[in-house]
Structures are given as structure tokens and as C-alpha cells.
N, C-alpha and C positions, 0 to 999 in steps of 0.2 A: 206308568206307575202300576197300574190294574187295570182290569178290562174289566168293563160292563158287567158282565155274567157276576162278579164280585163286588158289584158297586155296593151293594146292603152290610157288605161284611164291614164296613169302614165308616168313621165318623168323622168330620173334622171339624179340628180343636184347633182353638188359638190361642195364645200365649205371648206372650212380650216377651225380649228377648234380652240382653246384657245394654243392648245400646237404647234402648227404648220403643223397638220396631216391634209391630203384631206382625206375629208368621200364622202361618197355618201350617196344619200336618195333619198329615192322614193316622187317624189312631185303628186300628184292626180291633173290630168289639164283636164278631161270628165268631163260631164255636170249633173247638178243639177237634183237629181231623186225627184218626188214625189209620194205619194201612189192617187190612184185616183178609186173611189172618196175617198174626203176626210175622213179618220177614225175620230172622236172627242174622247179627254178625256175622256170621260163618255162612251163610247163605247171600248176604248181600255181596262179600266180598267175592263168592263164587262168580255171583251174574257179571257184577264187575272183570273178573278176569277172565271170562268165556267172553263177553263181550269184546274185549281186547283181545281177545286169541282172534274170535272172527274179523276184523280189521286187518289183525297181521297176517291171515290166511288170502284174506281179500287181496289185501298189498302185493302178498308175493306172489298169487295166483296173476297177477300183470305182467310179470317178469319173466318167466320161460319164451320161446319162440313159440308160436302153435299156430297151426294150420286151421286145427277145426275151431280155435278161438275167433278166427277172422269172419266166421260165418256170423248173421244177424241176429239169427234166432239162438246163437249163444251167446253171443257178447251184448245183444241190450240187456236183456232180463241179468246177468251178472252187474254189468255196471250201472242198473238202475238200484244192485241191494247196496249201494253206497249209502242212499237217504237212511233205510230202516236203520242199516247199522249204524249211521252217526246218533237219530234219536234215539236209539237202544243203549247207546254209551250216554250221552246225554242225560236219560232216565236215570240210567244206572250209578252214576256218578253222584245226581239228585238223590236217588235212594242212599247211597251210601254217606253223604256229607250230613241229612235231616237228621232230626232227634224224633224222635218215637211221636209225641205228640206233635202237630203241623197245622197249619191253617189250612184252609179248605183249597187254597190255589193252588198250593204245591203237594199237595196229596191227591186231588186230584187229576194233575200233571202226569204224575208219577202212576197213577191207576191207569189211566187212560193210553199211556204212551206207550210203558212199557208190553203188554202184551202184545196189542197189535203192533209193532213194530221187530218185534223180537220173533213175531210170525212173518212177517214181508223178509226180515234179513236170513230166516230159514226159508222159505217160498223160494226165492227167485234168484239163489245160486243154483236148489235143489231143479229148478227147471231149467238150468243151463247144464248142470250136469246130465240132463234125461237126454238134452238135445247133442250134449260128446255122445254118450251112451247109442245113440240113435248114428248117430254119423258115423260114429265105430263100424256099425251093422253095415251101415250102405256102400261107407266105403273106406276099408279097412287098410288097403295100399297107400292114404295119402297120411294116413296118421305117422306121426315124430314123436320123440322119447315128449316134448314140451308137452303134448298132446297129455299124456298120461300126468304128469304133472300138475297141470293146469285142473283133469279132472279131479285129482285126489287132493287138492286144494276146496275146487268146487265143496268136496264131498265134507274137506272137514269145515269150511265156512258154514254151513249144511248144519253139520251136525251140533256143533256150537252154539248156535242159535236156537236150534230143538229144544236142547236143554235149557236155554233158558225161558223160552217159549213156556216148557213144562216145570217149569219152576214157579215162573210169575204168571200163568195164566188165568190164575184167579184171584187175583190182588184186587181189592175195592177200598176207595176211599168211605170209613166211616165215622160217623160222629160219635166222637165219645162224650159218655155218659156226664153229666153233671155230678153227680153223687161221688165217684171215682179221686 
């Protein structure tokens, strides 16, 4: 239902029900979260579809042949940015479904998740593409067209995530005022 960290925010009530039975139920009595500053429309749907662009970049950055993709030191770091970008969509999806005012679990979800994560899914293609970029240098005879592919993939997963990185990197859950 709720984790620990949230127990205070919640009372339970009992009530009887149609048939005669006392239920319980968790009633939510903490105070009103907002994101701060404010995210707009128009900005939440951006994160949302940069974040989707990065997945579909991720996706089809698997699909070429590549030589220098088979190496370690590019292929973990690319396919460990699977996590960040799932809870970067994850966020993002949260961001955009909430209403302005939010309880304190899911505003702070949404503070918490979204920047670090939208930093790991730019981090760790962007250091797979350093490691083509490197490999190019060392050895430039074994690279294939998938090669270049795969990097300019890298690059736009990379950069997709930048921006949202610089979009929500300063998103905080706060409580709003009472008086309001």
C-alpha cells in the first residue's frame, strides 16, 4: 500500500459497509506536495517524448552489425542505460498522468527519480560512445558502416537524455502552503 517512510501521512478509518462488515481503509491526512518549480504542459510532454526518443534510439542502436559494439567496455555501460531509461519514462509518464497538487509519495518519486536517472540514461551511452570514439583511434581498419551507426545512435541516446537531465534537474518536492 505504502512504505514506512509515509506511515504518518495516513490514518485508519473504519466504517461498516452495505452488508454489515467494519472495513478499514487507509485515509491520506499529510499535506498537499507540489513539484517546484512549476513543470508546464508543454514541458512535461517534452520530457515524455525525449524520453521515448531515447528508448527508440537505444532500441535501434542494437540492431546494426558492429564490430566495436562487441567490445566490453562499450556494450556494458550502453546496455546497463536500459535501467535509467526505463525509470526516466516511468517518472515521466508519473509527471505527466499527476495533477499539480500530489501527495507527498508521489511527488517525491517524481523529484527523486527523475533527475538522477535522466543523468545515468545520458552518463552511460555517452561513455560508450567515448569508448567507439577511442576504438575508432586505435583501430580504424576494423570499423563497418554499423560501427558509425551504432555511434550516432549512442550519440542521440546521449543527447536526449541531456536535455532532459537540463530540464528537470532541479525539480523538488514541496509542501504547499496551507493559506493557498
Amino acid at each position: 500500500m505504502f512504505s514506512s517512510k509515509y506511515f504518518k501521512d495516513y490514518r485508519v478509518e473504519e466504517y461498516t459497509d452495505e452488508k454489515g462488515r467494519v472495513r478499514k481503509e487507509a485515509v491520506y491526512i499529510g499535506g498537499d506536495y507540489i513539484l517546484s518549480p512549476a513543470v508546464s504542459f508543454a514541458d512535461k510532454i517534452l520530457v515524455l517524448g525525449l524520453t521515448i526518443f531515447s528508448l527508440l534510439a537505444f532500441i535501434a542502436a542494437l540492431v546494426p552489425v558492429t564490430k566495436a559494439a562487441r567490445l566490453i567496455y562499450i556494450m556494458l555501460p550502453f546496455t546497463l542505460s536500459a535501467l535509467p531509461i526505463y525509470f526516466t519514462i516511468a517518472a515521466a509518464v508519473s509527471l505527466l498522468s499527476t495533477k499539480e497538487v500530489m501527495i507527498r509519495e508521489k511527488a517525491e518519486k517524481i523529484a527523486k527519480r527523475l533527475p538522477p536517472c535522466s543523468f545515468g540514461a545520458m552518463a552511460l551511452p555517452g561513455i560508450a560512445f567515448f569508448g567507439i570514439v577511442v576504438t575508432a583511434f586505435i583501430s580504424w581498419d576494423n570499423f563497418v558502416p554499423g560501427d558509425f551507426l551504432f555511434a550516432l545512435l549512442c550519440l542521440a541516446d546521449c543527447a536526449a537524455s541531456a536535455f532532459v537531465f537540463i530540464k528537470c534537474r532541479n525539480i523538488k518536492a514541496v509542501k504547499q502552503d496551507s493559506d493557498e
